[in-house]
Structures are given as C-alpha cells and as structure tokens.
N, C-alpha and C positions, 0 to 999 in steps of 0.2 A: 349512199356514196361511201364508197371507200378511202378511206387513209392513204395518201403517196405516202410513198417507201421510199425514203432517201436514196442514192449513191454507196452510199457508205454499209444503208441498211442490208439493201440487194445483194453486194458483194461477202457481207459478213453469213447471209442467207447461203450462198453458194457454194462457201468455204463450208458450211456445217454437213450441206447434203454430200459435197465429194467425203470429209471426212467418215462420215456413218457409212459412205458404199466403199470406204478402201482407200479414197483416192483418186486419182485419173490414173494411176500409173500402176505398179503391178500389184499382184495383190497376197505381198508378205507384210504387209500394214493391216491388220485385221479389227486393231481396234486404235485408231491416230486420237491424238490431241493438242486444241489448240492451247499454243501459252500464251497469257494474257503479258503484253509488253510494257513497262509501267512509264510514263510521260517523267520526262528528267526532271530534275529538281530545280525547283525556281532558284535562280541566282541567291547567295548572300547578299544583301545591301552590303555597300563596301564605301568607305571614304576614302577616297587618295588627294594628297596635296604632298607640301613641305613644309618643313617648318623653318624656323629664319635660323642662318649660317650661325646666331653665337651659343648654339644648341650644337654639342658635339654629339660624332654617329651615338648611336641607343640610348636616345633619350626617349622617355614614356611617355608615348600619347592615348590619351586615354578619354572614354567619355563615361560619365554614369544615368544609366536609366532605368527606374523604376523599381530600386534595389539592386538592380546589376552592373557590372564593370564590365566594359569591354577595352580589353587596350591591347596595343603594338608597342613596336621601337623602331627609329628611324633607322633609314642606312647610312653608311658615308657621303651622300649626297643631300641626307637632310628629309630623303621623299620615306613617306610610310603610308601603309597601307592598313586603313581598320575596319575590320568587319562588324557588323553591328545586327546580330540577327536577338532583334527583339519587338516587340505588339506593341508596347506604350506610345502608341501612333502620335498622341498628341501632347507626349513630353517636349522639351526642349533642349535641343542636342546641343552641347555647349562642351567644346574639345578643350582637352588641357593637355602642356607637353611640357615638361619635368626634367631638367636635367639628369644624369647621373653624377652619383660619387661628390667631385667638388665642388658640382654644376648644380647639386639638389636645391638651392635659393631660386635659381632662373626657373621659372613659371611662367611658361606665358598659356595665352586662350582666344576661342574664338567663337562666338554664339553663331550657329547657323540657320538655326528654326527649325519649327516642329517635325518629329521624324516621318509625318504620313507628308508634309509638303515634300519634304527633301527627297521621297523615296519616288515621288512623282516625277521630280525635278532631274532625276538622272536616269530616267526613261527604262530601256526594255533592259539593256544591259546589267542596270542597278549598282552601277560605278558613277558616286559622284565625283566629279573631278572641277579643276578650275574652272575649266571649258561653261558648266552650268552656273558655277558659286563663287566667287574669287575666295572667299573666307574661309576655305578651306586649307589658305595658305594662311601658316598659325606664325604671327610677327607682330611685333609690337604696338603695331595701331590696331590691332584688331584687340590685342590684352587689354590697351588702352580703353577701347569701346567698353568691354566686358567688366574692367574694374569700375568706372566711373556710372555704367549702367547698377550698380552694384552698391553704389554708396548714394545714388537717386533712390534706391529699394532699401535704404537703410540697411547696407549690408548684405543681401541676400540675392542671389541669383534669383531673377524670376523665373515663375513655373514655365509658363508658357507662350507662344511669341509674340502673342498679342499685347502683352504687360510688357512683353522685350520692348518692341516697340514706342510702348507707350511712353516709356521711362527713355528712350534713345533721344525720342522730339527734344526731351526738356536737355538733355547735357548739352553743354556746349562746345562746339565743333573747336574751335582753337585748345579750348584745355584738351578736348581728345587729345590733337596733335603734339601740343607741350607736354601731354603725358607720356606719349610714346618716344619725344626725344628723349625726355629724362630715363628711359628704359633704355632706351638703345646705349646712352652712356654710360647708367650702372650695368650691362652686359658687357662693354667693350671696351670701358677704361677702367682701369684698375683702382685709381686715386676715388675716381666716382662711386666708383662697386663700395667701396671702405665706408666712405661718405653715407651715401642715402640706403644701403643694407646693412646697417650693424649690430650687431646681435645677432641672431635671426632672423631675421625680418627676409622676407622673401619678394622677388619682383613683385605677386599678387598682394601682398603688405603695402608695400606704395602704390600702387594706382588705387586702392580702396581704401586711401586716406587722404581725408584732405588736409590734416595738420603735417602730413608725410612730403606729400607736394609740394605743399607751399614753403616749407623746410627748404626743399631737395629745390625746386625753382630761386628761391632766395637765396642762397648760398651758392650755386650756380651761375648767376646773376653777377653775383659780387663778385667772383673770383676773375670770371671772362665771359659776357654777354655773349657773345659771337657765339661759345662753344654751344649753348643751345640752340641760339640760330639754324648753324650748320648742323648739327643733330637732328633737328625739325626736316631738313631737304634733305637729310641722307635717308628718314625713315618713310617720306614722301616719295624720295625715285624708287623705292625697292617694294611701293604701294601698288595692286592690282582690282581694278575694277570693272574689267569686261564692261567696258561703258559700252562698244558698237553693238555687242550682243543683246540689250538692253533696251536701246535706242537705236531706232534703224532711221538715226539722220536725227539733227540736233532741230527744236522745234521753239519751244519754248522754256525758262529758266524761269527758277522764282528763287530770288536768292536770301535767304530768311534765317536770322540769328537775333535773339533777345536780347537789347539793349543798344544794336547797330540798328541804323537806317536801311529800310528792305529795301529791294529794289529786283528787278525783271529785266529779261533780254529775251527778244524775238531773231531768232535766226532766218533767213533766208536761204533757198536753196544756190542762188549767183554768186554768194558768198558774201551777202552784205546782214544787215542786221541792225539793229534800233536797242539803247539801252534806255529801260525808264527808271532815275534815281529815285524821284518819288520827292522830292525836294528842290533844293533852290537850282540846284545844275540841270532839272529839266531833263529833257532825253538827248541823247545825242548817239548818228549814227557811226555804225563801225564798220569795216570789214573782218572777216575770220578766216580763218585756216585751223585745221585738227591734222594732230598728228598722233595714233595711239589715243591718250589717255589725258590728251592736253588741248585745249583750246585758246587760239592766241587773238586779242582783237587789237585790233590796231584804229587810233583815231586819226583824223585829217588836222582839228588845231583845235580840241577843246582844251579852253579856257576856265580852270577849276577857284583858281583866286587870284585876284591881282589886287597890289595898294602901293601905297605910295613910301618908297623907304629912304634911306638917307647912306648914303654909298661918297666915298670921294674918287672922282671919274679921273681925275687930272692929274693927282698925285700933289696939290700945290695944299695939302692939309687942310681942309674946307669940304665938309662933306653935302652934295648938294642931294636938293632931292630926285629922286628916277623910280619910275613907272617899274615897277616889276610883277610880272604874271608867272603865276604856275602851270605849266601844260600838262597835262596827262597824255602820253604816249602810245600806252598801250596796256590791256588784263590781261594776266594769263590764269584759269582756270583749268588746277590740276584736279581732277578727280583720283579720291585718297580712298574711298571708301565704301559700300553699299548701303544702303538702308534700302527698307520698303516702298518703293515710290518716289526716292529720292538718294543722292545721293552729297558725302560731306566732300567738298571743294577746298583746296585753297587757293586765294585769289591774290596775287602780287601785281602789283600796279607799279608802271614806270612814271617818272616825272620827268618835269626838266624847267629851272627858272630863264627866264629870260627878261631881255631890258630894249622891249621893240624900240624905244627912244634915243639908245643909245648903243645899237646892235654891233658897230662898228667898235665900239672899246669896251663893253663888256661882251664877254662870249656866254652860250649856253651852257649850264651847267646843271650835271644830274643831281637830283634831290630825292630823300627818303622821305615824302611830304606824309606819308601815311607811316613815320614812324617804326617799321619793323624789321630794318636792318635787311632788307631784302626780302625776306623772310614770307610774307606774306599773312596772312590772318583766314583760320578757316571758319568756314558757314555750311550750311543746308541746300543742297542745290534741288528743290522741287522739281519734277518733269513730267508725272501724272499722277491722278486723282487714286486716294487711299485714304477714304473716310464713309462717312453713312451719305447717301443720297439724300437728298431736300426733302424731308416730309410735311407736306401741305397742314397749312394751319386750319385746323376747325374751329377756332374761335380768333379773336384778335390778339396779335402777338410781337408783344415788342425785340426787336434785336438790335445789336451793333454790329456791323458789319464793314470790314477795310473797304476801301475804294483806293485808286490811283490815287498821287497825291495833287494837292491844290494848291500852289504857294505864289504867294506874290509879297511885294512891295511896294510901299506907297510912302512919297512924303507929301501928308495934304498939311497946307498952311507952313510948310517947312519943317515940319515934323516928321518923326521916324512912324511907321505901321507896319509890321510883318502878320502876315496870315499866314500860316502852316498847316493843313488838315489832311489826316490821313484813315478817317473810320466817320461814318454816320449813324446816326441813331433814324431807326428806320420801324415803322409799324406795318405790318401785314394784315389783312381782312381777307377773309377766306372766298369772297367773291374777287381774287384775283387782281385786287389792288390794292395799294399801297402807298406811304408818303417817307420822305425823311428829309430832315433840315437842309441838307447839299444838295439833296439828288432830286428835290420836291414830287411830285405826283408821280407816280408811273402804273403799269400794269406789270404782274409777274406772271409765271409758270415756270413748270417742271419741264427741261429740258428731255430726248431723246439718253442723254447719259448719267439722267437722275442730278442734273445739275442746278442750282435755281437761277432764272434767266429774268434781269428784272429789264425794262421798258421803258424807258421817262419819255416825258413830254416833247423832247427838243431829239425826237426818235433816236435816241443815244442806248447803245442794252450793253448792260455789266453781266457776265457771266461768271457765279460766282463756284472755284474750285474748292472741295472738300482736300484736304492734306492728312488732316489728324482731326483731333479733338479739341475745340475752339480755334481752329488753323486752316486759314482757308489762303487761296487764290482767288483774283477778280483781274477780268480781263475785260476791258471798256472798248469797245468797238462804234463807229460811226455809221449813219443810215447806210451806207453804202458796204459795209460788214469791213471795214481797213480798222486795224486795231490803234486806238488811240491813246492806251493808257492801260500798265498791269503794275499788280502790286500784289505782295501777301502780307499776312497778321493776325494777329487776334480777333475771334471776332465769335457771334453766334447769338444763340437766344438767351433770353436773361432768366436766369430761373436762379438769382441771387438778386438780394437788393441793399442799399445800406446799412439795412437792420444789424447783416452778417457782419458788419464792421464794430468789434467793439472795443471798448479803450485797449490801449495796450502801445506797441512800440512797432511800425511797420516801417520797411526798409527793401532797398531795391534789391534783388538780391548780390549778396558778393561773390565775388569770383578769386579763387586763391592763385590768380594771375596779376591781382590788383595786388598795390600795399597794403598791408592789413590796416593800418593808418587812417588810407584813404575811404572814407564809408560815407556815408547818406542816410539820414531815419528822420523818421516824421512823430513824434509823439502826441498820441489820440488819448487824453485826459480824464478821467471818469468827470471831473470839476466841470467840463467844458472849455476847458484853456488846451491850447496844440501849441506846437514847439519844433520847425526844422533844425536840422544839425546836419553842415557837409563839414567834414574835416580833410585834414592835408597835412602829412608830415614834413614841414619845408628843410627842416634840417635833421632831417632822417637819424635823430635820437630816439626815437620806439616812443616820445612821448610827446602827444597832443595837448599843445596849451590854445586857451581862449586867444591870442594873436594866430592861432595855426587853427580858427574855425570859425565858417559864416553862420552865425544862429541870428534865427529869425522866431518871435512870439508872436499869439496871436488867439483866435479862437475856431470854434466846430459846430456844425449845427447838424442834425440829421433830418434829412428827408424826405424818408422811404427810399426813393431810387435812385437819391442822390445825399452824398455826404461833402458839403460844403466847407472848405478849410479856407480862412481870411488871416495873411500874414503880414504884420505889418513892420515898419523899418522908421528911422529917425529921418525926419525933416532935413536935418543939417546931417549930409557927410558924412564927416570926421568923426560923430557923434556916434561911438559902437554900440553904445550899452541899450540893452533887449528895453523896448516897448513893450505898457502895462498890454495883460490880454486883449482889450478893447480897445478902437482906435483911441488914442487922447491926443489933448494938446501937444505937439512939437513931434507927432508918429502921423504915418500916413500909408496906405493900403499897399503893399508890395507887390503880393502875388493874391490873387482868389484862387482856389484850385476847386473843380468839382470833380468827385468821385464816383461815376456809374460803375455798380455791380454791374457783371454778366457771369461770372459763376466763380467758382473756388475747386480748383484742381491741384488736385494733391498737395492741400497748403498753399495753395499761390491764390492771391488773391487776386484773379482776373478781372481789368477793369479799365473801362474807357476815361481817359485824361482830358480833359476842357482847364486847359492853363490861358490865367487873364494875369499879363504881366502888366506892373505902372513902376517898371524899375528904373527907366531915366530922367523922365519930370513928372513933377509931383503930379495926379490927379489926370495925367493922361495914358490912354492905358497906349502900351509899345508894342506888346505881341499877343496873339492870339494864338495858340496849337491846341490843338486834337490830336491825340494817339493814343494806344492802347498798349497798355503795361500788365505786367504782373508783382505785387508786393510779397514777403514773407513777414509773419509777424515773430517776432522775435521775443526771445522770455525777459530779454534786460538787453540795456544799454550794451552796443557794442564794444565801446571801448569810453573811457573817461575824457574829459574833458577839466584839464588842471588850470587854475587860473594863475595869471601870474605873478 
C-alpha cells in the first residue's frame, strides 16, 4: 500500500515539476525557484490595563522575571501597554507601577499568576486585557492584596501562584480593604501622605507593615472615623471583578473569614434565594437582583434581635418598658476582588429598630447594628471547588469535618442550655463507611467531581467541597436532593495530635484592626497549671490594669488527641482573685475547653473546639459549642497586665 499524499503534498509536487520544465508559461525562465515564505512571528505576550488616576502620565510599570526587567509608562489616561517576551513560564507575574519625579514613594502592584496560565488566559491574540483578568488594572486593593500577601510570606513575594494562593486564603479580606483605604488617602490627601509616608517610606512600606498599619489605622481613627469609612467605598466603587465572566449566573456562596460566623447562600434562578447563618438566626429567605458587580438581597421581616428596653413613650419622665426588635433589611454583596475559586466581598447590611407594641409613637429607625458606619466588612466569597479531590482511605482514618450548623435552646427545669455545633469528628473505614458524633452511621464515596459524598442513615448526603488547604464546603441536601443546610470551615484529616501542643503562650490571632490592648491568650504551663487572659483597654490609656482583664486559672492535661484545659472561677461573684490551679474550696469549674489537633499550617495551630461552659450557676453546665479555630503560639506575653 501506498502513502496518501496530502493536498498540500500534490500541489507543492506540481510546483516543482512546472518549475524544472520552465514553467507553464514562456520559456525565458530556464532555470525558476521557489522561495521558502517564512510563517509570521508569534504575537508578543503583551499586558494592557490601567493603573489607578493618583499615578500621573509616565509612571513605570514594570514586572521582573527570571533576572529580567520588562517595563513601560503609562499615558495621560493611565492605560500602558507591557510586553513580556520571556520562557520562565512558571514564574509569577506580579506588576509594579512607580510614580515619577515626586510621585517615586507611590508604589502600587498587582499579582496576576504564573506567566504559562496568563499566556493561556489571553488566547490567540496574546493581549491580556481586563476582558480575561480584572488585575491587570494596578489600584490600591490589588497593592493591598500583594503587600499584606507579603508580610503572610514574611516579607517576601512568593515564587509561584500556587504559594500566592496559599498565603491569600490566610489574609484577611477586611484588613485587605482597610489597607487599601489607607493607600487611597496617603495618595490623595496630602495631610495623610505627610502622616503615614515619612521619611521615605514608600506606599509598598505600609501595606508590608503591620506596625505601619496599625499606626496609620489608629491615628486615622482618632482624627475622623468617617474618613476611612468613605476611603474603604471610594476604593471599593473604582474595584473590577468581571464577576459575569466568571460565573454564568449566581449558584451558590460560601461566605468564610476566620474569626466571623460562616455562613452560605443559595441563589435561584426566579430570583429568590435561601441564606444559611449557620447559628441562632437559622436560614432565612431572600429575594436578589445583580446589577454589574453587586448583589442586593432584600428580606420580607427577619427578626435579628429583639429585648425588652426601657424608653419614656409619653414624655411624663417615667421610662416604661417596650418590646424592641432589630430588622435586617437587606445585604449588599460588592465584589472587590479575584481570587482563585473565589472571590473577596464586602457585605453592608441595612437594619431598622422598631417597637411593634408601640408603632403608633415610636417610629422606625435605621441602625448600624453591625457597627461599620455603613461601611461594610469584607470576607471570601467561595463559588467553586479549588483544592485536592477526596482521596480514599486505605486504612481507618480520622477527620473533622464542618457541617451546617446545629443550634438550639433549651430551658429544662427553668434553666438556661445552648447547643451550638458547627464541625464533627468523623471516622472513615475504607469499606465505604463511616460514623461521627452528629452525623452517626452513614456510607461514603467519591463523587463524579472528586468530591467526598457522605450518606447517613436518616437518607440525609453532605457533599463536602475542597476550597484550599484544610478549607472545605459542605452542602446537606434531603432524600429528595433540596438543599437543606451549607456551611464552610476548617476542617480535614488529622495528621497532628495534642502532642504538637507544647507549653508556651497560644493566642487567637490579632488583627491590626483591633486595639492593640484588646487581645486573648491562653497560657499552656510546663508545671501543668493554664491561665486565660482577655484584656480591654476601658479608658484607652495604652495601659491594661487587672480591673481592665478577665483571668481565669486552672489546669491541662494531655491526651494524645485531645488536650484538655479546666478553668476555674470563684464561687462568690464579686470575689475577682484567680483560683489555686485545681478546683478548691470557694472555686468552681468555668469553662472545660478540649483541644483536637487536625494539623498546623504555617504556624496556625489548626484545631477543633468542644467549649463546656458552667458560667451562670454553679455546676450546671450553660453552653455547649463545636467550632474549629486556628491559634498562634507566641514567644511572650502580648502585652502586661499591671495591677492596681
């Protein structure tokens, strides 16, 4: 058999043999040839964006890879164009743009990801533009990501995007935001500029400081609250996130930030929707609307807190008592930002108090019940799966794992009982079943999207999503597949156990959005004695006396896979002074805390919470919670504690 001869082959065939006879045509061509035509040159990769207005025309934007410099200048409009012709496919493009002349302190940047994705991501043309990345527009919440990803890396840019990443999960989306107001001020006001850049100190000097920050936040603070407020929303409306391109139609949310209460929203396509708090408010649904880059939901009459206060109705100097409830209105959910899988939100929530008893003489009035001056508070808005798929246990294997949340109240005998639980401790057996405390018996497997899909008895399946790294999704559906319950958190297999806990001084982590004052630590005793401390600066003199902190003694015992802390409190009241370490006479058990390991990422001490409170009457316990925290252990005491 013969070889076909392509199209291309036959006619190249054909050209050869007119050439050797002359031609077709006359015959003063005696000896023709053909030239070879060489196929054009592959495009340059090229990055186009803008960079934000308080960057005058020709400022440098530049990136550096693999020893090389490539850089542009902007034009009077702000836009530049940078060509990026370099191989180090799996560096990390991370743009910087430099003022000129008086402008050389303003630094701002933008981490976009590895140059073989990015080069993917702008197709044939090899022009990335907004259209594919919004981060290509270089503005202060994107410096902000890059500084604060930077001082999670101990200072250092990471190499590659997958570290980018990794270090993104842990910052937290509100400091993002607070960092980039504080940028937009030292670019735009002058008083500011003086303040938080002096010396030298360049915009990339304060976002990759947190004594810088917390400075530049507290002195901001003091002067006029408001001005970082409105700082926060001016660097918010000039935020691009190509959220429709992204997300073809809103599905599901997982709204997750360390140290708030997660919680989920289920969107429908009628335009209705379900929020699950994951707590005492239960779900409640909504309607939405999107417009751009914003999602508004709006409630029909949830009821967030009501109690009983003392108001004078009548004006006759007699304040009597009246029913007052808080309403929630409505979220608005701005998308600020991109991440992998996710993206950073701020969420401003309306209120409104009212006095249904008394509707007719008191009127509704709006309230900042969540404290942020409008402002909002930002978080992590999950929307798909970006982590390892479930890999099947070959032996028995324990893990924690979030669930929806479970809360109730009870008063038996007239008594207070709260249960709050939001993560189970769960065992695996590689024939496909499994048990945990909440969720009791079920059957698992490996879903179609590598997802693990567990089973229980009361035909209930928890589908649980990968996010990150100990960071998952779980979506609870009923026999009939209607979704009854989502939540996300901490969570995974335990390949840490108590052991890794050893004396030393552990603490929630701080945040330089807090008072530096106000802190939390637990001291873990070589002796076997433990010791809480929250403090609170009540009269904001920079110095914590023992009337401005709750301490509590006690002891620690170790487990293996649980580390047992028993804190005990005086009998009487009024009686402050710390209880010897072991319960005694006139002390009585406060809190029990148990502490399951499940791993230790990067210094965080990852780990499921079982808090047994008996804080209102002696010897009956009041609350029960589950949740899963991360601690840092710290080298010394945060701050002192002076007696008075």
């Amino acid at each position: 058999m013969y070889p076909r001869l392509t199209t291309q082959a036959l006619t190249l065939f054909a050209l050869l043999i007119l050439a050797a006879c002359g031609g077709g045509g006359g015959s003063n061509n005696s000896a023709g040839t053909i030239e070879a035509v060489a196929p054009p040159p592959e495009p340059v990769f090229t990055i186009v964006g803008y960079v934000d207005a308080s960057l005058d025309a020709g400022a440098n934007v530049f990136v550096d890879l693999a020893g090389q410099r490539f850089s542009t200048t902007t034009d009077s409009q702000g836009r530049y164009e940078l060509e990026v012709d370099s191989s180090a496919s799996d560096s990390l493009v991370s743009l910087n743009a430099q003022g000129k002349d008086a402008q050389d302190m303003l630094i701002l940047a933008s981490a976009l990801g590895d140059l073989k994705s990015l080069k993917s991501l702008a197709g044939n043309d090899a022009r990335l533009t907004t259209d594919e990345l919004a981060a290509v527009e270089i503005t202060p919440i994107t410096t902000a990501a890059v500084g604060l990803v930077m001082i999670e890396n101990n200072g250092g840019l990471p190499l590659s995007f997958d570290e980018l990443r990794s270090h993104s999960l842990n910052v937290n989306s509100e400091e993002m935001l607070i960092a980039s107001a504080a940028l937009e001020l030292a670019v735009n006001d002058p008083n500011m500029k003086s303040m938080m850049l002096s010396g030298d100190a360049s915009t990339m000097d304060l976002v990759t400081s947190v004594d810088r920050l917390y400075d530049a936040v507290s002195s901001i603070q003091s002067e006029d609250a408001s001005k970082l407020s409105n700082a926060k929303m001016d660097t918010i409306s000039k935020a691009s996130t190509n959220l429709a391109s992204r997300q073809s139609g809103l599905d599901q949310l997982f709204i997750y930030e360390p140290g708030y209460r997660s919680s989920a929203l289920e969107f429908y396509e009628d335009g209705t929707g379900i929020e699950f708090t994951n707590a005492r408010l239960g779900e409640e649904f909504f309607t939405w609307t999107q417009l751009g880059d914003e999602v508004v939901m709006t409630y029909e009459d949830w009821v967030v807190d009501g109690r009983i206060v003392l108001i004078d109705t009548d004006d006759d100097g007699v304040e009597e008592e009246v029913y007052e409830e808080t309403v929630r209105k409505s979220t608005t959910l701005t998308f600020v930002a991109e991440g992998e899988g996710y993206d950073v939100v701020n969420i401003q929530t309306k209120h409104i108090k009212r006095y249904p008893e008394v509707s007719g003489i008191l009127p509704e009035v709006e309230v900042d019940h969540d404290g942020t001056q409008g402002a909002g508070r930002g978080a992590k808005a999950f929307y798909t799966a970006n982590g390892d798929t479930f890999s099947s246990p070959s032996d028995i294997e324990d893990w924690i794992l979030p669930i929806p949340g479970r809360f109730f109240e009870d008063y038996p005998d007239g008594l207070f009982f709260r249960s709050d639980i939001t993560f189970d401790f769960v065992m695996f057996d590689p024939a496909n079943v499994g048990a945990g405390a909440e969720l009791g018996s079920f059957d698992w497997q490996t879903n179609a999207e590598g997802h693990l899909l567990i089973t229980t008895e009361t035909s209930r399946s928890l589908e649980f999503i990968p996010f990150g790294p100990l960071l998952m999704g779980v979506v609870e559906r009923d026999e009939a597949g209607y979704t009854i319950g989502m939540s996300v958190g901490r969570g995974g297999k335990r390949i840490a156990n108590a052991n890794d806990i050893t004396p030393g001084i552990y603490s929630l982590e701080w945040s330089w959005l807090s008072d530096a004052n106000s802190r939390f630590w637990i001291n873990i005793n070589q002796d076997g004695t433990a010791k809480s401390t929250w403090t609170f600066d009540d009269n904001g003199d920079g110095v914590v006396t023992t009337s401005e902190a709750i301490m509590y003694t006690g002891n620690w015992d170790n487990q293996f896979e649980q580390m047992i802390i028993n804190l005990y409190r005086r009998s009487d009241r009024n009686d402050k002074s710390l209880c010897p370490p072991d319960e005694a006479e006139g002390c009585v058990l406060y809190n029990k805390r148990y502490w399951d390991m499940i791993d230790i990422d990067g210094g965080r001490f990852v780990m499921g919470h079982t808090h047994n409170f008996f804080d209102y009457l002696d010897d009956y316990q009041t609350r029960y919670l589950l949740d899963t925290r991360h601690w840092v252990k710290l080298d010394a005491e945060p701050l002192e504690v002076v007696e008075e």
